[in-house]
VOMARGU-446619 format. One record per atom (N, C-alpha, C): residue in three letters; atom name; x, z, y. Coordinates in steps of 0.2 Angstrom, whole numbers, plus 5000, padded with zeros to 4 digits. Each point is the difference from the previous one (the first is absolute). Layout:
N
NODE  code  site  east    up  north
NODE   ALA    CA     X     Z      Y
...
END
This chain:
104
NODE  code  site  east    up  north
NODE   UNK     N  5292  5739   5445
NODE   UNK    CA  5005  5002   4996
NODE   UNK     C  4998  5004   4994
NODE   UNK     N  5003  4998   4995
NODE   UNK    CA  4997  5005   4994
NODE   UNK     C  5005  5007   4998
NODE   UNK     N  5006  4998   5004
NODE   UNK    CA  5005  5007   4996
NODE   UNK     C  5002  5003   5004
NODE   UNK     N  4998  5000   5006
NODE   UNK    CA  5002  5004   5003
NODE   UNK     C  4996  4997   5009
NODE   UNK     N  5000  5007   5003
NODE   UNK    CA  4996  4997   5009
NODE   UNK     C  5006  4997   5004
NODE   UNK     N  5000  4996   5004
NODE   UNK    CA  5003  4996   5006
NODE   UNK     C  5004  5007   5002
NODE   UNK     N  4997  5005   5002
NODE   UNK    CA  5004  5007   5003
NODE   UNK     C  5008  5002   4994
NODE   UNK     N  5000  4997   4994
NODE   UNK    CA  5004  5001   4998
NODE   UNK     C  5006  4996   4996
NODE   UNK     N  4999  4994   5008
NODE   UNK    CA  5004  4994   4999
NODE   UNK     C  5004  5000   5006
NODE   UNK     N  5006  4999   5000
NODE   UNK    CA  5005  4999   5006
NODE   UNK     C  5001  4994   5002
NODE   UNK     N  4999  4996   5005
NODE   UNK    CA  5001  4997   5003
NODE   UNK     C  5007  4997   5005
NODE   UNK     N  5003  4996   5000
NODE   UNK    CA  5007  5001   5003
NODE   UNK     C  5002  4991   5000
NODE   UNK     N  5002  5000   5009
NODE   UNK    CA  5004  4994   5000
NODE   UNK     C  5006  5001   4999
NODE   UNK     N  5003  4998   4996
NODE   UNK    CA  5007  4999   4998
NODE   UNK     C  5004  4994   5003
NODE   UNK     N  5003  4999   5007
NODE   UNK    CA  5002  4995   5003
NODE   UNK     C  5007  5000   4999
NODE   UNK     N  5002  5003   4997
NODE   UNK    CA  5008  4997   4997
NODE   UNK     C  4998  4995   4993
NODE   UNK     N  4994  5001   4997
NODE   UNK    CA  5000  4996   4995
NODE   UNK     C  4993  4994   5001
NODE   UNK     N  5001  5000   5007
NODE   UNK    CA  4993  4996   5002
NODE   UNK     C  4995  4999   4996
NODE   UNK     N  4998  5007   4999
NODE   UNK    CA  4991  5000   4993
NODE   UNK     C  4998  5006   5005
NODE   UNK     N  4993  5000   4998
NODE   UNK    CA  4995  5007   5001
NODE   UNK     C  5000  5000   4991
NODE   UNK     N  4998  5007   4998
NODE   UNK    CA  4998  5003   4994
NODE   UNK     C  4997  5005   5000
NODE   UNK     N  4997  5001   4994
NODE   UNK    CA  4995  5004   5000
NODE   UNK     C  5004  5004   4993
NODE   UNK     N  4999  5007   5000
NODE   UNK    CA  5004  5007   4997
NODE   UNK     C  4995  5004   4998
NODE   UNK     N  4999  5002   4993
NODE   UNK    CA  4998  5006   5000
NODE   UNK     C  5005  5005   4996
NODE   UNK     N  5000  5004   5003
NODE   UNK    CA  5006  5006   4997
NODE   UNK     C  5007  4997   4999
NODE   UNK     N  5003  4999   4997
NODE   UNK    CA  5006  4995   4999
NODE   UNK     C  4999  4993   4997
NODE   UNK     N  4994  4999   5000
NODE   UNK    CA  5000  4992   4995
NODE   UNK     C  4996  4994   5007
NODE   UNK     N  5005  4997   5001
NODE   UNK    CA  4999  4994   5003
NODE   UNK     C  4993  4997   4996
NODE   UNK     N  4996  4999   5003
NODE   UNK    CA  4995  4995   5000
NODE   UNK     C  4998  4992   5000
NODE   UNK     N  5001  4998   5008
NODE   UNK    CA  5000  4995   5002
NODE   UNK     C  5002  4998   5004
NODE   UNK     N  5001  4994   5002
NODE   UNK    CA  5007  4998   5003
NODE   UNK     C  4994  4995   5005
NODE   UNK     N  5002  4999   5007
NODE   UNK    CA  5000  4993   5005
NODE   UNK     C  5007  4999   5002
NODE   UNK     N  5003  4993   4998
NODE   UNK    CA  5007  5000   5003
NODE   UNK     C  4996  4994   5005
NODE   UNK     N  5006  5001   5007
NODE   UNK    CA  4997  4996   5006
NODE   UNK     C  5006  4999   5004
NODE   UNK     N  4998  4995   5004
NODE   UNK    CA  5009  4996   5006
NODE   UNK     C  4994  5004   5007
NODE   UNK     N  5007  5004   5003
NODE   UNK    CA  4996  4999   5008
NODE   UNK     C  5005  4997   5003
NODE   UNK     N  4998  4996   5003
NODE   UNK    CA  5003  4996   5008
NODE   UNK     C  5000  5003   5005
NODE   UNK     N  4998  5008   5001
NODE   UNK    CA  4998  5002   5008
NODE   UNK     C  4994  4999   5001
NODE   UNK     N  4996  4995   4999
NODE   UNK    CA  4993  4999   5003
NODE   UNK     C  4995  5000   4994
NODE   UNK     N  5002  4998   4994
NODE   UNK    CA  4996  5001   4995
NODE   UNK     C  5003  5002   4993
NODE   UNK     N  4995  5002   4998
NODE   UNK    CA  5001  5004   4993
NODE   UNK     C  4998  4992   4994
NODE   UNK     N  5004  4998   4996
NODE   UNK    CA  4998  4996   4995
NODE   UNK     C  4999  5005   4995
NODE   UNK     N  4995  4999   4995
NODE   UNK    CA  5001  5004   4995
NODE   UNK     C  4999  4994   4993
NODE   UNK     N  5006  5000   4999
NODE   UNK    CA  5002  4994   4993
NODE   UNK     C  4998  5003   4995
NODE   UNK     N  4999  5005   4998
NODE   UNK    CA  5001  5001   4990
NODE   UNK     C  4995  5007   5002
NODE   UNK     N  4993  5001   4996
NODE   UNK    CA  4997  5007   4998
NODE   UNK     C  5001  4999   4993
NODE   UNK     N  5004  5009   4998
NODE   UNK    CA  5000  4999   4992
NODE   UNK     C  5000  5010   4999
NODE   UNK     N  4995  4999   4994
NODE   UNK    CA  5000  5007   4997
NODE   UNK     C  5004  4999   4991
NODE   UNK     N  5004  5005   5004
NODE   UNK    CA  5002  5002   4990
NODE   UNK     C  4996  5000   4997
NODE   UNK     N  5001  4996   4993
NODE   UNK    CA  4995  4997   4994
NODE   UNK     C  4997  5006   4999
NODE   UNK     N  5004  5006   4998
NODE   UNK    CA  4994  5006   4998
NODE   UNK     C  4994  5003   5002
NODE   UNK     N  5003  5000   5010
NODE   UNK    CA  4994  5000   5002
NODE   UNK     C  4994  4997   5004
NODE   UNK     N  5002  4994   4997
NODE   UNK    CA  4993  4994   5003
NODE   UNK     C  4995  5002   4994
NODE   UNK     N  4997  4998   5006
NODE   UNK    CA  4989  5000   4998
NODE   UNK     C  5000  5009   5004
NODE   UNK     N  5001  5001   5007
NODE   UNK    CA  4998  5008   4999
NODE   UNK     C  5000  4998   5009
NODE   UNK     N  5001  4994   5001
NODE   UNK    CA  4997  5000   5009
NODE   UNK     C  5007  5000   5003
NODE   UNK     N  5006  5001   4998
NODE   UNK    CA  5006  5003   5005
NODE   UNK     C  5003  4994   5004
NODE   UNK     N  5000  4995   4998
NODE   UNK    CA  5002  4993   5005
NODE   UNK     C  4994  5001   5007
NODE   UNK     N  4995  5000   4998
NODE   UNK    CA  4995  5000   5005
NODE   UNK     C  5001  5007   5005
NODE   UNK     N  5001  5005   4997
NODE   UNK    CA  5000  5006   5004
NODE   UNK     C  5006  4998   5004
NODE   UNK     N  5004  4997   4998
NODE   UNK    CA  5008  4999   5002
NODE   UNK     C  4999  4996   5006
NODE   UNK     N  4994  4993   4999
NODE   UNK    CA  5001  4996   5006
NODE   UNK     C  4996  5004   5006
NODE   UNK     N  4997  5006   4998
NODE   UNK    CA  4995  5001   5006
NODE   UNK     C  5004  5005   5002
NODE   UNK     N  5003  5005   4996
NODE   UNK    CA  5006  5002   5006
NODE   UNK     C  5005  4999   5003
NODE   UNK     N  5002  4994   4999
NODE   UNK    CA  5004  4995   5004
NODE   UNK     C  4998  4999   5005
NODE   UNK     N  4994  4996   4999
NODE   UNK    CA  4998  4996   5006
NODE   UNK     C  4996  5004   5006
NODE   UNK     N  4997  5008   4996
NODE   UNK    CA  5000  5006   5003
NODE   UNK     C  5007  5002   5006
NODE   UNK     N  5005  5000   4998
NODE   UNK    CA  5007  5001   5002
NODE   UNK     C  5000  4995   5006
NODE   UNK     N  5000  4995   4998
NODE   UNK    CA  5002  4996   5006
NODE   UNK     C  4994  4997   5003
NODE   UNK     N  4994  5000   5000
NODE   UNK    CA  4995  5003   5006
NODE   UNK     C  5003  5004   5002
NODE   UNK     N  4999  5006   4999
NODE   UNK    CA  5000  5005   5005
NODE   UNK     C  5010  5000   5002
NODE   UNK     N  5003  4998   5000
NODE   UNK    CA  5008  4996   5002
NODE   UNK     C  4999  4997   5006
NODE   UNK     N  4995  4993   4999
NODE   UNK    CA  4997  4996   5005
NODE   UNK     C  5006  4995   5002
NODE   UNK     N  5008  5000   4997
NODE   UNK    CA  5003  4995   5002
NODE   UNK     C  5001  4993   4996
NODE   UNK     N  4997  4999   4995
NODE   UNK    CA  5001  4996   4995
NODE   UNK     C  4994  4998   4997
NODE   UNK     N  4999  4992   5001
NODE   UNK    CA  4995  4998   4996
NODE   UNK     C  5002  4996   4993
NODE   UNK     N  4994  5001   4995
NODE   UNK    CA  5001  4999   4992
NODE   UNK     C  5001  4994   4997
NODE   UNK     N  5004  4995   4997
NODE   UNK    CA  5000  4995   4997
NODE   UNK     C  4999  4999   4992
NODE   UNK     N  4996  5001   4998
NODE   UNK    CA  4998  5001   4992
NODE   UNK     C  5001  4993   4996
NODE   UNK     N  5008  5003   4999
NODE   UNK    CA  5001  4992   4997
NODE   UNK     C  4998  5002   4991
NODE   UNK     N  5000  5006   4998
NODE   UNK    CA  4997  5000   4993
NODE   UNK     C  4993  5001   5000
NODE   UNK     N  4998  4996   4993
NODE   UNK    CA  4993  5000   4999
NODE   UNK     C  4995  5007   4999
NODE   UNK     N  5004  5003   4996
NODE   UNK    CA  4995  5006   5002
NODE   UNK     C  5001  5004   5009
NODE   UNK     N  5001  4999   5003
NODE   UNK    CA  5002  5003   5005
NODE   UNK     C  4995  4995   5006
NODE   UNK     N  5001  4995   4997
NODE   UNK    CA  4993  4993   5003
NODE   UNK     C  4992  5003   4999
NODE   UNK     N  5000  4999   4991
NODE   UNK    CA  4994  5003   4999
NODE   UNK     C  4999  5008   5003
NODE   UNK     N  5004  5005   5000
NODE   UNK    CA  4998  5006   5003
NODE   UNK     C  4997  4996   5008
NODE   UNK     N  5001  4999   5003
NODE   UNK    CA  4999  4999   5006
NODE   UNK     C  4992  4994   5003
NODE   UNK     N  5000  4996   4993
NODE   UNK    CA  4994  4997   4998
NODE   UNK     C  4996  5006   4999
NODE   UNK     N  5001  5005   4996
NODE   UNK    CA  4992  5004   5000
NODE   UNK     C  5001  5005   5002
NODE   UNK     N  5005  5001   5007
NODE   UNK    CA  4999  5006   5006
NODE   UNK     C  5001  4995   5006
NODE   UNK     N  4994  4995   5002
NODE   UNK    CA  5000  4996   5007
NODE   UNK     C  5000  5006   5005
NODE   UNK     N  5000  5005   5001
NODE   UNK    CA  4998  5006   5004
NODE   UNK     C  5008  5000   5002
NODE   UNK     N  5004  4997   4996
NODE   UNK    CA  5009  5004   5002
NODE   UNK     C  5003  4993   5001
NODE   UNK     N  4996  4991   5004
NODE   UNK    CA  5003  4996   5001
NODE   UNK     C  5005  5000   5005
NODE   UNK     N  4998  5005   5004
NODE   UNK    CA  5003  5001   5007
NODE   UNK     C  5007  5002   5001
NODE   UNK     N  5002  5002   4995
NODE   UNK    CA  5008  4999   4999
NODE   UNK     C  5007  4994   4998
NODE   UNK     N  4992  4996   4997
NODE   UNK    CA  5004  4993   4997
NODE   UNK     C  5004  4997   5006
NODE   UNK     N  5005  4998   4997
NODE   UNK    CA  5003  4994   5005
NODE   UNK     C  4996  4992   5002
NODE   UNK     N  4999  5001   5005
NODE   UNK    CA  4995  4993   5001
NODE   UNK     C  5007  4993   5001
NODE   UNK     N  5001  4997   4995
NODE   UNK    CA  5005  4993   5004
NODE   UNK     C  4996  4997   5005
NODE   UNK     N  5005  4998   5005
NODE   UNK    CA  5000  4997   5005
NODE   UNK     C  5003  4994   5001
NODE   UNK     N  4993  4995   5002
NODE   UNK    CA  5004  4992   4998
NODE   UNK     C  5001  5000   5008
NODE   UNK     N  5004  4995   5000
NODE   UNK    CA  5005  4998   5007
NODE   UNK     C  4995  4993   5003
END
């Protein structure tokens, strides 16, 4: 991060608006909106407000997420948006969350 340290970022599921976001002070940063069905989390759309892209906040945003619901342990990840694909492409260390499809 260049404007400020992670310690001075809010983190927060907001499940009346099915998103996690990331906060610093009163200014919304970045958004993950997502569907859960009870067993998994999709997360359809990562977006940071235009102002503050290029500064790392979607990436901080998906690793405290996925942070969150590790350690939750009831819900595995469906990363139907592409950044939320690649993050997960260059963190193999956190595949173990993903939803494995299962063919019949």
């Amino acid at each position: 991060m260049t404007e400020s340290s992670s310690s001075d970022l809010r983190y927060t599921d907001e499940k009346d608006a099915s998103r996690f976001a990331l906060h610093r002070g009163d200014d919304l940063l970045s958004v993950i909106d997502y569907r859960d069905d009870g067993r998994t989390i999709s997360m359809t759309r990562a977006f940071t407000i235009p102002t503050f892209r290029g500064h790392g906040y979607a990436g901080e945003l998906v690793e405290r997420a996925v942070g969150d619901l590790e350690a939750r342990g009831d819900r595995d990840i469906v990363p139907m948006c592409w950044y939320v694909a690649e993050w997960f492409d260059a963190h193999p260390d956190r595949a173990g969350i993903l939803h494995a499809e299962r063919s019949a």
